[in-house]
C-alpha positions as CSV (number, residue, x, y, z in Angstrom):
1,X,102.5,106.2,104.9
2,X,100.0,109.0,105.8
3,X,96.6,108.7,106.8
4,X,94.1,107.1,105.0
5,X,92.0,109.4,102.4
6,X,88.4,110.2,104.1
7,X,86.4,107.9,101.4
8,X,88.7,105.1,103.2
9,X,88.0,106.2,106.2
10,X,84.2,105.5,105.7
11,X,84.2,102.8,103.6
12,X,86.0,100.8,106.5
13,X,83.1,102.1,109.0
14,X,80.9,100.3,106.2
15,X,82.5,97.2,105.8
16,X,80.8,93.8,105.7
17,X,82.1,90.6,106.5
18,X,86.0,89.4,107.1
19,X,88.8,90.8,105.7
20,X,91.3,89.5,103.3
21,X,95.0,89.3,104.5
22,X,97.4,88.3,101.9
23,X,101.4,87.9,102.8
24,X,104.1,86.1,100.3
25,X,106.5,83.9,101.3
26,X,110.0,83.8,100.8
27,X,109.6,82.4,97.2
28,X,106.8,85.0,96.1
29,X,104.0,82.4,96.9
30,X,100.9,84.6,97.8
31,X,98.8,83.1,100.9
32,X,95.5,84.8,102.1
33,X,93.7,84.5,104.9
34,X,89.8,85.8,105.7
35,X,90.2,87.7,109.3
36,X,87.2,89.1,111.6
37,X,89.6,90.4,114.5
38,X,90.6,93.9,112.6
39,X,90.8,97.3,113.7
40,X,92.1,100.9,112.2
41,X,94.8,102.3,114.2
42,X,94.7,106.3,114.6
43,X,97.0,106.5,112.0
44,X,95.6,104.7,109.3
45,X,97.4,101.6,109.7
46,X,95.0,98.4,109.4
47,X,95.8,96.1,112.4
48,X,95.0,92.4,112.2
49,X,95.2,90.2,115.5
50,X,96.9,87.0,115.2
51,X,95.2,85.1,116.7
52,X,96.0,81.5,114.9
53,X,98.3,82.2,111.8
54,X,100.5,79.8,110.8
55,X,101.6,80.2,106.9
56,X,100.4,84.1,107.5
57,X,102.8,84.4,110.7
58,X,105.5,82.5,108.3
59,X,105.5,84.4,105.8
60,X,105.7,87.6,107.6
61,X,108.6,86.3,109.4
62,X,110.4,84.7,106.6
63,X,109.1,86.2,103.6
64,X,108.0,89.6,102.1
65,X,107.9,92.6,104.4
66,X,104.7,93.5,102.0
67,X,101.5,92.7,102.3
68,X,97.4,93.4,101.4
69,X,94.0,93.9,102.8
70,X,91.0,93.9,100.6
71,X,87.2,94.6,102.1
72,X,84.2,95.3,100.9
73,X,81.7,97.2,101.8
74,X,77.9,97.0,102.4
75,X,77.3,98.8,98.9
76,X,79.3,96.0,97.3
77,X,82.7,98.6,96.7
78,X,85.9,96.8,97.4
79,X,89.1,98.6,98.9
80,X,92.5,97.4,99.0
81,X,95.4,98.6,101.1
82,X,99.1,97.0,100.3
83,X,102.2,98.9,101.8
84,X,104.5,97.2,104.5
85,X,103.5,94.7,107.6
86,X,104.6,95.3,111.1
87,X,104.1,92.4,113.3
88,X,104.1,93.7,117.3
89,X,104.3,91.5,120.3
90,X,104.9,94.4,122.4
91,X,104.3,97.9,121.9
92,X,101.0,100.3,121.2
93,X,99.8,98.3,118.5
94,X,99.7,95.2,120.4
95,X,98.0,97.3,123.0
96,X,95.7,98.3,120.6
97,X,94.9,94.8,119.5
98,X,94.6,93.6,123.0
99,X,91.7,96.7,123.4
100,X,89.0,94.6,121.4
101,X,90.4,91.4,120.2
102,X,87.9,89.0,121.6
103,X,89.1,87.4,124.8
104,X,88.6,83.9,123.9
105,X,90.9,84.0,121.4
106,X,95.1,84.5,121.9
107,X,95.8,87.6,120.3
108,X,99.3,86.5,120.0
109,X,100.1,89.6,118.3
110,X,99.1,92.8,116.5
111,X,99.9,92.7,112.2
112,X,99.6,96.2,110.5
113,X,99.8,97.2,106.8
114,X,100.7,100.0,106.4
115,X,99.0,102.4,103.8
116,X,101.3,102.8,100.7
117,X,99.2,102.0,98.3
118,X,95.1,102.7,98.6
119,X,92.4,101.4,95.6
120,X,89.0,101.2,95.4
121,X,88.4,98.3,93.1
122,X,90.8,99.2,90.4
123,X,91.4,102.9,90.5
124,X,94.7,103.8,92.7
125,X,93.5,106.7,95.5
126,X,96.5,107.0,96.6
């Protein structure tokens, strides 16, 4: 993982709506999620709060250590980001997460992808 290429960078300052989170399980059974509470960490990581995952939180636990986030931005282009999740109860991320994660939700923990792999739509960037 290395930081994320500069087009990235500003497509994710341009992004409209949720984000889509997408974990397997143990069996390779994708399951994705739409997510608001989302932040880039200084490193290019995409942090996710988890706030009320249940098959998400499973999977990541009991599944694939892999994972995706697509988002789109406000010109309609659509970025994806798969590499490895990280899922922190503790630690800088979590701190991270607990910096503007909306207080009226948990924030039970911080979930980052990192950046392996970087498209926009279906042309590989990284």
């Amino acid at each position: 993982m290395s930081a994320l290429p500069d087009e990235v960078i500003q497509a994710w300052e341009k992004r409209e709506g949720p984000v889509v989170l997408t974990t397997v399980d143990s069996e390779g059974v994708p399951n994705s999620i739409y997510a608001t509470c989302v932040g880039m960490y200084t490193d290019g990581r995409i942090v996710v709060a988890d706030n009320y995952f249940s098959k998400t939180k499973n999977n990541i636990e009991n599944g694939s250590s892999k994972g995706a986030i697509l988002f789109i931005t406000q010109e309609g282009k659509a970025f994806q980001i798969k590499g490895d999740i990280e899922y922190q109860t503790e630690g800088s991320l979590y701190d991270f997460m607990k910096s503007w994660n909306p207080k009226e939700h948990p924030g039970n923990a911080a979930v980052a992808i990192a950046n392996q792999e970087v498209y926009n739509g279906k042309t590989q960037i990284r």
